[in-house]
N, C-alpha and C positions, 0 to 999 in steps of 0.2 A: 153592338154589344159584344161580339165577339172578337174583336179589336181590342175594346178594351181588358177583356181576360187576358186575350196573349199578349197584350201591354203589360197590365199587373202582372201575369206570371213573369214573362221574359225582366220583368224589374226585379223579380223577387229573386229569380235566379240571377241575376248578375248580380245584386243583395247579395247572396247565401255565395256567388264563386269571393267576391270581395273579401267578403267576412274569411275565407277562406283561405286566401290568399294573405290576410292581416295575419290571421291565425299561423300558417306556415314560415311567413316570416319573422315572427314571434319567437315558431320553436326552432328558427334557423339559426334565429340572436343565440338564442340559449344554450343550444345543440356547440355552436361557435364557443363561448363562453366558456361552456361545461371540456369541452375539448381542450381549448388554450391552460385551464387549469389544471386539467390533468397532463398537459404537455411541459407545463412548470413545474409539477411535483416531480413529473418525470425525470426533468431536469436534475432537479436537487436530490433526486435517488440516484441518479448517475453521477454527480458531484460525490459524493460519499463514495460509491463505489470507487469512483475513481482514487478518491482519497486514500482510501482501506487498500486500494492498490498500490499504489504509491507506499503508504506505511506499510508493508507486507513485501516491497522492494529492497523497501529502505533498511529492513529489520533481515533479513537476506543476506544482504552488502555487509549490517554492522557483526553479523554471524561471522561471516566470509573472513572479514577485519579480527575477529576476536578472535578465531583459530587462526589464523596466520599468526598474528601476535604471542597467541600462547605456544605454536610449532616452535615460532623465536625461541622464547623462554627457555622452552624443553630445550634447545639447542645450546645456546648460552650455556643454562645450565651443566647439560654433559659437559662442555669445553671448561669450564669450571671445575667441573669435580676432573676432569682427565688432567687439566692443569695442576690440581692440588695433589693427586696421587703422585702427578711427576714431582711434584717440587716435597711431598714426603719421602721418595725415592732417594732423590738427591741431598735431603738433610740426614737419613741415616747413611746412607753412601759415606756421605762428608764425616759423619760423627762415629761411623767404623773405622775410615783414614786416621780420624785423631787419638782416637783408643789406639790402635797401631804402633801410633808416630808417639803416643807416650811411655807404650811398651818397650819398644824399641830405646827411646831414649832412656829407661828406667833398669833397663837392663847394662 
């Protein structure tokens, strides 16, 4: 009779390790699962980051581009107006010589 207690029990306990063991692999799937999904959200949070890095590069670069461009301008520009003061120079220069040259011939 006491054979068969530690029969039933030693059944019940490898029963209850099993169950156990089903149970642990259960939440080992899960635990798995629950991981992988948050290592894919992970993912696609770091895709955006990367992204917003990238556009924050790129937006950088097209600053970098806009002032250069605009230093151009300003440059051009002066050479423009330096050019245009010379060539106003040069038309009253020239338009003093002709007052001159009609004075002179008028005389």
């Amino acid at each position: 009779m006491l054979r068969v207690e530690q029969t039933q029990r030693c059944s019940a306990e490898t029963k209850a390790r099993l169950e156990a063991e089903e149970a642990a692999k259960r939440a080992l799937k899960e635990l798995e699962r629950v991981q992988a999904e948050i290592e894919s959200e992970r993912s696609m949070f770091m895709s955006d980051a990367e992204k917003q890095a990238d556009a924050q590069r790129a937006a950088a670069v097209a600053a970098r581009e806009l002032a250069a461009h605009e230093a151009a301008a300003l440059q051009e520009e002066r050479a423009a107006r330096v050019a245009a003061e010379d060539a106003a120079r040069h038309v009253s220069a020239t338009l003093t010589q002709l007052e001159q040259a009609r004075e002179a011939n008028s005389e």
